[in-house]
N, C-alpha and C positions, 0 to 999 in steps of 0.2 A: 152405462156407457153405450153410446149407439156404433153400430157398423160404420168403418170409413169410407167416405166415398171409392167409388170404384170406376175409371173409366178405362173405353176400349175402344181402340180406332182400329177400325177394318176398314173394307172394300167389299164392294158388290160379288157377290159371285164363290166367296173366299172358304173354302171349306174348314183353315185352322182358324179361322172368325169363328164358324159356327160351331165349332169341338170347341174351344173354348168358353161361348157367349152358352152353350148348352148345359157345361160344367156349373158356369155361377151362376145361372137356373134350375139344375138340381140341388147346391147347396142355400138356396132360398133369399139370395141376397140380389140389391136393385144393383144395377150397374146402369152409367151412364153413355150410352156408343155413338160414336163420333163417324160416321163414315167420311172418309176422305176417298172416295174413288174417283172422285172431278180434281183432286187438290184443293186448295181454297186456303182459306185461315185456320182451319182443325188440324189441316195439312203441315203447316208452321208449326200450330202448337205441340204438335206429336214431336217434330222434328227438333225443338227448342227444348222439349221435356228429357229426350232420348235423341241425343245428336247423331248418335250410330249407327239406329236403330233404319234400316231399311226396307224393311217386310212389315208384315201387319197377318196379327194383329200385337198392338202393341196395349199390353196391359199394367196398369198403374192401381195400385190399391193405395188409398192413400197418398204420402208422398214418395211410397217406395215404386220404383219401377220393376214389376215381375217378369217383362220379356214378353213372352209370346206364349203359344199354346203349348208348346212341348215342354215350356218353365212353368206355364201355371198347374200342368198335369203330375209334372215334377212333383210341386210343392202341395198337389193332394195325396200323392200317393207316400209323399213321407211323413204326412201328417199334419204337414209344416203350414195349410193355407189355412186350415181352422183359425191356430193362433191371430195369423193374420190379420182375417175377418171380425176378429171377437174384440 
């Protein structure tokens, strides 16, 4: 079974971009990052995926929406993003 895709729209400049994008390059997995810092069409899709969602970064593994950096930190530090990934 391979890794599910994983993507993450940030913004230029974004410190919880990069405490997040840093996490899932220690745990060894490709992620795909969408910057939206102009808006555009990535912009849409973040917003069409996660309609609530108004910060970034907003992280999606798979089809499940994990939130942001303080959710994805969350769900290493419970154990819980392993599962996720595998």
């Amino acid at each position: 079974m391979s890794t599910p895709t994983i993507d993450i729209y940030t913004k230029f400049g974004c410190g919880y971009c990069y405490r997040a994008k840093q996490l899932l390059k220690r745990k060894g997995v490709a992620f795909n990052e969408h910057d939206i810092t102009l808006g555009g069409p990535k912009k849409a899709e973040m917003q069409s995926r996660a309609p609530l969602a108004r910060t970034v970064p907003q992280i999606f593994i798979g089809d499940t929406h994990v939130g942001g950096s303080d959710e994805l930190a969350a769900l290493e530090r419970s154990g819980k993003l392993d599962q996720m990934l595998a």
